[in-house]
N, C-alpha and C positions, 0 to 999 in steps of 0.2 A: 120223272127225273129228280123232283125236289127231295125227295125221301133219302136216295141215293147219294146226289150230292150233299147234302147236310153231310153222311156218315163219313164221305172221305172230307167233308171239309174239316170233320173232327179229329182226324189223322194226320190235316196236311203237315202242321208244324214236325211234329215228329219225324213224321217222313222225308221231308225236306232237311232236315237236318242228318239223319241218318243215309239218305241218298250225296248231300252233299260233302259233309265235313266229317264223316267217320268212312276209315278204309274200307273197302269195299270186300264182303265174304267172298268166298272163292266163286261162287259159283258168278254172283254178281258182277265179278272181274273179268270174270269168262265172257261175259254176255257184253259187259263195255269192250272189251278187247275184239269181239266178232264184229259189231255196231263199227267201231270206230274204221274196221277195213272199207268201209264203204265211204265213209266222210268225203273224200274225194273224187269222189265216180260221179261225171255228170253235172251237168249245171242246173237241172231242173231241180225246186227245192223239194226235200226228204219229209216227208209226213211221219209224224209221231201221235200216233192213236191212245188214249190213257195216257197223256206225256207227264202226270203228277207236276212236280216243278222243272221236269225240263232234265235233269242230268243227264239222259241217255242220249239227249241231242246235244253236247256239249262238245265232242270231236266234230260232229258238222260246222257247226259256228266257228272253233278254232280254224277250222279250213276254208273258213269265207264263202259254206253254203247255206242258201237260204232254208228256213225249216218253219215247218206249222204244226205248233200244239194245242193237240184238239183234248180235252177233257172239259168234263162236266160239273169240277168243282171248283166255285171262283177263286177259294183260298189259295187250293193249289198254284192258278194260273195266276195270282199276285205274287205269288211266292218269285214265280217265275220268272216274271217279270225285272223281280227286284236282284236275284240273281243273274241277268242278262242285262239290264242296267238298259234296257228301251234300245236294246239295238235295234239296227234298220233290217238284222238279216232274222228276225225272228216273229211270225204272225199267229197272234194269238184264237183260238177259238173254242168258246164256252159253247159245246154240245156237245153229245153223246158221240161215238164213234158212228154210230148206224145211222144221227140224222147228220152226221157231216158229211159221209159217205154217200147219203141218197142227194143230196143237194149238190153235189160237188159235180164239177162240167171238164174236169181236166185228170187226165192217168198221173201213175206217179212213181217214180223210177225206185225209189225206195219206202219201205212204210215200216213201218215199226209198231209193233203191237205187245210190247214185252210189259213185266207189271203182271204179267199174268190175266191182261182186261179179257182172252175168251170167258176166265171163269166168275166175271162180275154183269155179263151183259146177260140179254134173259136167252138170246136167239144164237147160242157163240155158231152154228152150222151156217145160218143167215150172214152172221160177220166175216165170216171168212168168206163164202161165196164174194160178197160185195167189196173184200180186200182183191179177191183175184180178180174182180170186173177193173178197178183202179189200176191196176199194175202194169195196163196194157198187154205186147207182146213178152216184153222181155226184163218187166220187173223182179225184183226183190222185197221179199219180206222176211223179218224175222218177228219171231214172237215166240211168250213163252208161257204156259199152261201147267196144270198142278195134276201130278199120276196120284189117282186115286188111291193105286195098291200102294205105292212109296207111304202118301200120307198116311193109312191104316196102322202100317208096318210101326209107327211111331206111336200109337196108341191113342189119335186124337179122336174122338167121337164124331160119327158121322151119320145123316140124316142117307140113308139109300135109297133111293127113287127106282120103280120098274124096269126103268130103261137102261138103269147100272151107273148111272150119274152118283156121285157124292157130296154130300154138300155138308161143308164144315164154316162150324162158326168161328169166325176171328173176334167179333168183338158184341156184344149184346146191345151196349145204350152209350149210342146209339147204333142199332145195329146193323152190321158189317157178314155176310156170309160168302164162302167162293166155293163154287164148285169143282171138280175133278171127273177127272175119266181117265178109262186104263187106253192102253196104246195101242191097243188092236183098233178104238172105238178113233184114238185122234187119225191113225193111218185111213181109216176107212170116211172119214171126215177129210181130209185130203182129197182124194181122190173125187170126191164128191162136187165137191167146190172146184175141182180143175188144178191142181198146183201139186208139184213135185219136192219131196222131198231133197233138199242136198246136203245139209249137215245137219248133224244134231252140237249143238254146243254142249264141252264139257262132255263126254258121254260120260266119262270114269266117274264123275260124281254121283255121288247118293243122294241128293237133295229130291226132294219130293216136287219140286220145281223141274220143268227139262225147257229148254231153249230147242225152238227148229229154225232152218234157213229154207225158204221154200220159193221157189218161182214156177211160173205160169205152164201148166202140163203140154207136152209137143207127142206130136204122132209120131211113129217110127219114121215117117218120109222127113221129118224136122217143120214138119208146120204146124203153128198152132189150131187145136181144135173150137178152139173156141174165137179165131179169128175171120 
């Protein structure tokens, strides 16, 4: 995890700053605008998985719900902190998604995995199965992941793996790289893990970024299968 953290803690300033104080790209907005419909559903507090410094849990806190930011690099989570000013509604947690996920004793009505964290973590098929074990019955998740073919399409160079995986470098030193898959391979990743598709945020945009809303897969009779 050290390797990993280091490289966003090299980012976090920047990123903290561009998630905070600069307007939000379209697509970005799209994603706060979906995020934000939940803020109020629910008393149980909202999990934010990769929560960088926190922006995308920023309509929950406005709404007096509790939230827990779980990432891996301390900068980010001081950033965070110092933008939330030690509220009582907001629990911090330095680890990866996968070990907060395996330690964690309690489901979680909303999660949030956007930031694109499947394409940072090594297992993203693992991370989602263990998103849909959290969610209980009748969870929501959103999250958002990078189409392979979109990023091609712009001409960044990309490492292609056997299995159709793409892997593009964002930054060298220290370095920083995220993967991609095309949509046949995230659909069929769904399905696998247990959880249904219900919107795609933003479809009309082009961004090589896509936003999904997904909850816990149900039989034809309405029950769940995995319950």
């Amino acid at each position: 995890m050290t390797g990993r953290a280091e490289s966003f803690d090299a980012v976090a300033d920047a990123h903290d700053h561009a998630r905070w104080d600069l307007p939000p790209a379209r697509f970005d907005a799209a994603v706060l605008a979906a995020l934000s419909r939940f803020a109020g559903r629910g008393g149980a507090p909202a999990l934010f998985l990769g929560s960088g410094s926190g922006r995308e849990a920023a309509a929950f806190v406005r709404a007096g719900r509790q939230v827990v930011l779980v990432d891996i690099s301390a900068r980010m989570l001081s950033l965070a902190k110092a933008r939330y000013r030690d509220s009582p509604l907001v629990d911090y947690r330095r680890q990866s998604a996968t070990e907060f996920l395996d330690d964690a004793d309690a489901d979680y009505p909303f999660i949030s995995a956007v930031g694109e964290l499947l394409g940072y973590v090594r297992d993203h098929a693992a991370l989602l199965t263990r998103i849909r074990t959290r969610l209980g019955d009748s969870g929501t998740c959103v999250f958002t992941w990078v189409d392979a073919h979109r990023l091609a399409q712009r001409g960044l160079p990309a490492q292609v793996c056997a299995d159709g995986t793409a892997i593009f470098t964002e930054r060298n030193e220290p370095p920083l790289r995220i993967r991609g898959w095309s949509q046949a391979h995230m659909h069929a990743l769904l399905g696998t893990a247990g959880l249904d598709l219900v919107e795609e945020i933003a479809p009309e945009a082009v961004s090589p970024r896509r936003g999904w809303t997904v909850t816990p897969s149900r039989t034809s009779d309405g029950s769940n299968p995995a319950g």
